[in-house]
C-alpha positions as CSV (number, residue, x, y, z in Angstrom):
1,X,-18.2,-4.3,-16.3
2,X,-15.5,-1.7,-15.2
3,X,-13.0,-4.3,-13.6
4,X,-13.0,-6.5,-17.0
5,X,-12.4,-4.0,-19.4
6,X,-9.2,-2.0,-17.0
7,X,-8.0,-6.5,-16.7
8,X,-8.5,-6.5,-20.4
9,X,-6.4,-3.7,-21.0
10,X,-3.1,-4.9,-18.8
11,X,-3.5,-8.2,-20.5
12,X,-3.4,-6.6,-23.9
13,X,-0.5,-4.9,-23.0
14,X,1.0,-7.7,-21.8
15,X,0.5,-9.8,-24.6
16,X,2.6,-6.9,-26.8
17,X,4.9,-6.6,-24.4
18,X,5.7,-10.5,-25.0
19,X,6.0,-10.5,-28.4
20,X,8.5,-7.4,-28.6
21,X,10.7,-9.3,-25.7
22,X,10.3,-12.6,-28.2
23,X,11.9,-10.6,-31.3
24,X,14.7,-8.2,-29.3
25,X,15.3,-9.7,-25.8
26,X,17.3,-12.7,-27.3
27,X,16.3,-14.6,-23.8
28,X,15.4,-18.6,-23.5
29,X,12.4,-19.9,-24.1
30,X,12.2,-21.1,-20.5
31,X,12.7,-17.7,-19.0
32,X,10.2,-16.3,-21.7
33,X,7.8,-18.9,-20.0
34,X,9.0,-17.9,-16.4
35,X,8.1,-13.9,-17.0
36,X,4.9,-14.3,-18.6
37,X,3.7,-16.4,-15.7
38,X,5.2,-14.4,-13.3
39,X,4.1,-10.9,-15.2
40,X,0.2,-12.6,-15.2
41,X,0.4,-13.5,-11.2
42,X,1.8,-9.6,-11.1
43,X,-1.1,-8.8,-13.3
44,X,-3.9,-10.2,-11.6
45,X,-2.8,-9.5,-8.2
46,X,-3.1,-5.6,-9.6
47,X,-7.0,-6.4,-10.8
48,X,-8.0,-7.7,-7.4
49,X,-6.1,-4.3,-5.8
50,X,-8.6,-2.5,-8.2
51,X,-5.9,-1.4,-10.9
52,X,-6.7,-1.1,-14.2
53,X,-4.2,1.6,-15.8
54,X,0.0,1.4,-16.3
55,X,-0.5,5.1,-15.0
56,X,-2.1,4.2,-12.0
57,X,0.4,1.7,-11.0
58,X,2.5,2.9,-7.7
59,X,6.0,1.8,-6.2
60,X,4.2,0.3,-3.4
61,X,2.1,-1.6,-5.1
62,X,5.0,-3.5,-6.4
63,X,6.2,-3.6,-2.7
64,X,3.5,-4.9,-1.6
65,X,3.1,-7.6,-4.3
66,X,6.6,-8.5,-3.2
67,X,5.9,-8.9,0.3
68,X,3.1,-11.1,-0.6
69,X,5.6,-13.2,-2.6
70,X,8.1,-13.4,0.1
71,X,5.4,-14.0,3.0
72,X,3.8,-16.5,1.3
73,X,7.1,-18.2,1.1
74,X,8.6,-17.9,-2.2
75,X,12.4,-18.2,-2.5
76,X,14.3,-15.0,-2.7
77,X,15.3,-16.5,-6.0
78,X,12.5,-16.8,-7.7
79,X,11.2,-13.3,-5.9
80,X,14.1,-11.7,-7.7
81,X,12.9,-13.3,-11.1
82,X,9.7,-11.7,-10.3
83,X,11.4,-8.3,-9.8
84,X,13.3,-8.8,-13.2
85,X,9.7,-9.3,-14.9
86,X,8.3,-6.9,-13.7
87,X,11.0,-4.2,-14.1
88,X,11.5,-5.4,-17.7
89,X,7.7,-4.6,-18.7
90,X,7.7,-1.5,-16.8
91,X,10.5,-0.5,-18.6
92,X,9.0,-1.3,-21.9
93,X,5.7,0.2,-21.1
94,X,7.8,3.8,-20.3
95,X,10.2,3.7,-23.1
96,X,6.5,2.6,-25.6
97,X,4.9,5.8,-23.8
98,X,2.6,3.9,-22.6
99,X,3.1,4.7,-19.1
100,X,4.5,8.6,-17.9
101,X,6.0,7.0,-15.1
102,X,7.9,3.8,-14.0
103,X,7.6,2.6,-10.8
104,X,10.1,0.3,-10.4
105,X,12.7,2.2,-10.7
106,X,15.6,1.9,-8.5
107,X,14.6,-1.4,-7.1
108,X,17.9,-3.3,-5.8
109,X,16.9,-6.8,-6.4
110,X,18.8,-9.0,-3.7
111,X,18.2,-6.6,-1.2
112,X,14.7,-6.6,-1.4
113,X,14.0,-10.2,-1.3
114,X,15.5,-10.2,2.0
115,X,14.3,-7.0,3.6
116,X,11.2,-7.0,6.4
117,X,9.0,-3.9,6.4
118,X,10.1,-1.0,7.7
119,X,8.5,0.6,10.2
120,X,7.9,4.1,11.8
121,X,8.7,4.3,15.2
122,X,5.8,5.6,18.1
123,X,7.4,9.2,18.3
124,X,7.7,9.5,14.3
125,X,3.8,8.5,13.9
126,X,3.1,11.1,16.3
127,X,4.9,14.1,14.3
128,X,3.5,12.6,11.0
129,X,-0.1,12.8,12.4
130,X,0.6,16.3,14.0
131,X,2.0,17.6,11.3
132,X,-1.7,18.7,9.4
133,X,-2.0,20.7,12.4
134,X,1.0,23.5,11.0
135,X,-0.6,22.8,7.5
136,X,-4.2,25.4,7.1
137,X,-4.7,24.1,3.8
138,X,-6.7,20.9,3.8
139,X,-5.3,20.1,6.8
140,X,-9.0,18.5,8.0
141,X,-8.5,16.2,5.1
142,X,-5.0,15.7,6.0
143,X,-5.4,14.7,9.2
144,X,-8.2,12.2,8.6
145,X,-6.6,10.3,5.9
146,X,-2.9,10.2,8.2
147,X,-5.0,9.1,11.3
148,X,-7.3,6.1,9.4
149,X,-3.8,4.7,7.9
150,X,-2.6,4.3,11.4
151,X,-5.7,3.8,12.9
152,X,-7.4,0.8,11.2
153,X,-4.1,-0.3,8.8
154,X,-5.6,0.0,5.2
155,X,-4.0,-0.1,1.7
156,X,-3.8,3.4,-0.2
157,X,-6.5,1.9,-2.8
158,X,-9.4,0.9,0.4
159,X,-8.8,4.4,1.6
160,X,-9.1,6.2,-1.8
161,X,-12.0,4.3,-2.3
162,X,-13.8,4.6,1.1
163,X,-17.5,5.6,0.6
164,X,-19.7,7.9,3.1
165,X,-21.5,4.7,4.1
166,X,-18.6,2.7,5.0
167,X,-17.8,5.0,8.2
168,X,-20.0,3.9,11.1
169,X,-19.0,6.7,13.8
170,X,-21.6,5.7,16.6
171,X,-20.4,1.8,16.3
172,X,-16.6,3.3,15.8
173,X,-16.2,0.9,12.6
174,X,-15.2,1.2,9.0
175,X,-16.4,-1.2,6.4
176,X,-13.6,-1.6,4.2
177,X,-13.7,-3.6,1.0
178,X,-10.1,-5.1,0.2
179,X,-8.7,-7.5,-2.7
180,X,-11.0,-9.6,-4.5
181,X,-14.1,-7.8,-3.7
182,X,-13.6,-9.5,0.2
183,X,-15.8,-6.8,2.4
184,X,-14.2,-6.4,6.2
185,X,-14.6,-4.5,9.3
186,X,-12.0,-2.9,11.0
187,X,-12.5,-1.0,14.6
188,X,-12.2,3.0,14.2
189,X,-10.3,4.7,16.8
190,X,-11.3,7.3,19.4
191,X,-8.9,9.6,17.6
192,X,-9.3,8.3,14.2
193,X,-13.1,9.1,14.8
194,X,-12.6,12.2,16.0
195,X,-10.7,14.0,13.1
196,X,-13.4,12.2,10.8
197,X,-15.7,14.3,12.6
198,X,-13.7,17.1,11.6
199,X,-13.2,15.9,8.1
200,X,-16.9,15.4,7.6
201,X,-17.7,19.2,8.6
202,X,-15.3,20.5,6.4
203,X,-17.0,18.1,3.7
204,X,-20.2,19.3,3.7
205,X,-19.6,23.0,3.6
206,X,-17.5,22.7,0.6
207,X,-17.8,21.6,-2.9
208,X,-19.4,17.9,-3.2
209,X,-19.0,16.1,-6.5
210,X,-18.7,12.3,-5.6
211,X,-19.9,10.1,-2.8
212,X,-16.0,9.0,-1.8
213,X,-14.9,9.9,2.1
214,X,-12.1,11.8,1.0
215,X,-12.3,14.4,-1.4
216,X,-10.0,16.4,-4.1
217,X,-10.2,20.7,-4.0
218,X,-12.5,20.1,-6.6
219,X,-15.1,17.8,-4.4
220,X,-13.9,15.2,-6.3
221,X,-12.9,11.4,-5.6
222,X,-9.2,12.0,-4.7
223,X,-7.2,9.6,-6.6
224,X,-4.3,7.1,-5.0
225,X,-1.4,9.3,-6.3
226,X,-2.8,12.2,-4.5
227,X,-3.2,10.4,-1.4
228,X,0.4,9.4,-1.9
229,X,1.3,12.8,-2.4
230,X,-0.3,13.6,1.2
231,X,1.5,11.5,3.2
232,X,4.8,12.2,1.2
233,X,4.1,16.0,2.1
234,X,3.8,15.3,6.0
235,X,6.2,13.3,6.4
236,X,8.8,15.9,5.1
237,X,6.9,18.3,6.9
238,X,7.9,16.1,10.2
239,X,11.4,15.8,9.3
240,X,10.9,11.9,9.1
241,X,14.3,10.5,7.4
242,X,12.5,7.2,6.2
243,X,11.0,7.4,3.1
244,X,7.3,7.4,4.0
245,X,4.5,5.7,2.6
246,X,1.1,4.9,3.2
247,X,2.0,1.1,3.4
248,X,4.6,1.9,5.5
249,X,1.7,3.5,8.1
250,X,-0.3,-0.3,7.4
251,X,3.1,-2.0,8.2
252,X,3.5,0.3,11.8
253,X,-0.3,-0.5,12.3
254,X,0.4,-4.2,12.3
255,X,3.8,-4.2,14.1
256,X,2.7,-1.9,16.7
257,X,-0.4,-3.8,17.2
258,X,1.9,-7.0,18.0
259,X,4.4,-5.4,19.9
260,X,2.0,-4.6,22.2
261,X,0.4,-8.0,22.8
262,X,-2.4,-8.4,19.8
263,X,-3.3,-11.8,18.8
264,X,-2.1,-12.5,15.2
265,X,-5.4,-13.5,14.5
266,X,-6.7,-10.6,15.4
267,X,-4.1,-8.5,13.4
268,X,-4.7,-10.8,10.2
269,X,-8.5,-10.1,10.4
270,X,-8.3,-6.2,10.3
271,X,-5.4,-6.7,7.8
272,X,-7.8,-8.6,5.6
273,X,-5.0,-11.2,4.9
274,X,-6.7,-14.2,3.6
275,X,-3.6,-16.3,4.7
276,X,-1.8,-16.3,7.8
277,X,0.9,-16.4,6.7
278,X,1.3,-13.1,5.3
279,X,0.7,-11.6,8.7
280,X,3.6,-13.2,10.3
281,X,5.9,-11.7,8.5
282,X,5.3,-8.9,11.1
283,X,5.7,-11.1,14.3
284,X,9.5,-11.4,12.7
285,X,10.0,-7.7,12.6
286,X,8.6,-7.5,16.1
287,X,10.8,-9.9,17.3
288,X,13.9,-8.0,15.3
289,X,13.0,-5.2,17.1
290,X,12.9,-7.1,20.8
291,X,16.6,-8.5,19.7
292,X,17.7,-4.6,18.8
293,X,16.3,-3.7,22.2
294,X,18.3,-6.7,23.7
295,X,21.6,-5.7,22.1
296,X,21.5,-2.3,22.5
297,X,20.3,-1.9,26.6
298,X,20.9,-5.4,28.6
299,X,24.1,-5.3,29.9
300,X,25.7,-8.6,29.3
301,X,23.8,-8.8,25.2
């Protein structure tokens, strides 16, 4: 019952949202009919990611819808008219209170329908995931959550919403259930498994009110915002320059993965990309990174 009544709430607001840009916007009533299509596809690929509330919507969510758009092989123009939609009712659902924050904010449109993922090199992942170590404070937590990113490639809202039971340590698996309800399994690290370990002692000794993996102070389910917040932290505390986010780590999961000889197939799988398509953006940021290499080290590039 939960996921119809947070859809039901977007949609509302979405239908108010169109009848305020009908009366002020003064735009056509073809590019009326463009953004509410393009706004409902936003919408819905938000209900299948499991969010219900403007407050809980993230930048990289609309990254990641983006992506999607540009994988699947949408023009850059029309990816740019998605942008404008979408900035448009976040900026309506700010300035109508509705929402504290806006997360599209700063988006530069042309430049995003043509940019690949960005990706953390081996040397930054290995700072970012020592970094809990300098940090006493949470830092089994810490740890855990920076290591399962990298390790197994999941979006902030699987991870947030890992259970207890979804961690197989003796079969080294997590059971992860992605958009649409669509239930995976994704192979769990040596080290990955072994700061779970960690994580789970600290658990258990502490204050317990929820059955999620990961945990608030307060033994509560730690929301996506605060698992955001984590992996901001860590990366400034490794002196990263990029500005780090957990689908960044998913992105450096997959174009690692393929750099180093994994079957796209494969890589789709534990992605949980239901088109193949999606997953290849990666081989192209693989093979921009070969032709950097090239340039930059053979003698005659």
């Amino acid at each position: 019952m939960e996921p119809e009544s947070s859809e039901g709430a977007l949609i509302k607001l979405l239908d108010r949202y169109m009848e305020v840009t009908v009366f002020e916007a003064g735009l056509s009533d073809r590019t009326l009919s463009a953004y509410a299509a393009d706004l409902k596809i936003y919408l819905e690929y938000l209900e299948q990611s499991g969010i219900g509330e403007p407050n809980d919507i993230l930048r990289e969510d609309i990254l990641d819808h983006i992506g999607g758009l540009l994988a699947a092989g949408l023009s850059p123009r029309s990816v740019t008219r998605h942008l404008s939609a979408i900035r448009r009712f976040h900026r309506f659902l700010a300035d109508e209170g509705l929402s504290q924050h806006n997360p599209s904010e700063g988006f530069d449109s042309p430049r995003l329908a043509r940019a690949l993922p960005h990706v953390l090199s081996g040397e930054e992942i290995e700072r970012l995931l020592a970094s809990p170590e300098d940090a006493p404070d949470n830092n089994a937590r810490d740890a855990a959550i920076l290591e399962l990113f990298y390790s197994c490639g999941l979006r902030i809202s699987e991870l947030a919403n890992l259970r207890l039971r979804d961690i197989s340590l003796d079969e080294g698996s997590v059971r992860v259930r992605g958009k649409g309800a669509k239930v995976r399994l994704v192979p769990l690290g040596d080290r990955a498994a072994k700061r779970l370990r960690a994580w789970l002692t600290v658990r258990n000794e502490g204050t317990v009110n929820d059955n999620t993996l990961f945990l608030s102070s307060r033994g509560k389910r730690i929301s996506r915002t605060g698992v955001w917040e984590i992996v901001k932290h860590h990366a400034r505390a490794a002196n990263i320059q990029q500005n780090v986010t957990p689908h960044m780590l998913r992105h450096s999961f997959a174009t690692h993965l393929l750099d180093h000889g994994a079957d796209l197939r494969a890589v789709q799988e534990m992605l949980g990309h239901a088109d193949i398509s999606t997953t290849q953006i990666y081989t192209h940021v693989s093979v921009e990174r070969l032709s950097q290499a090239h340039k930059k080290f053979h003698p005659r590039a």
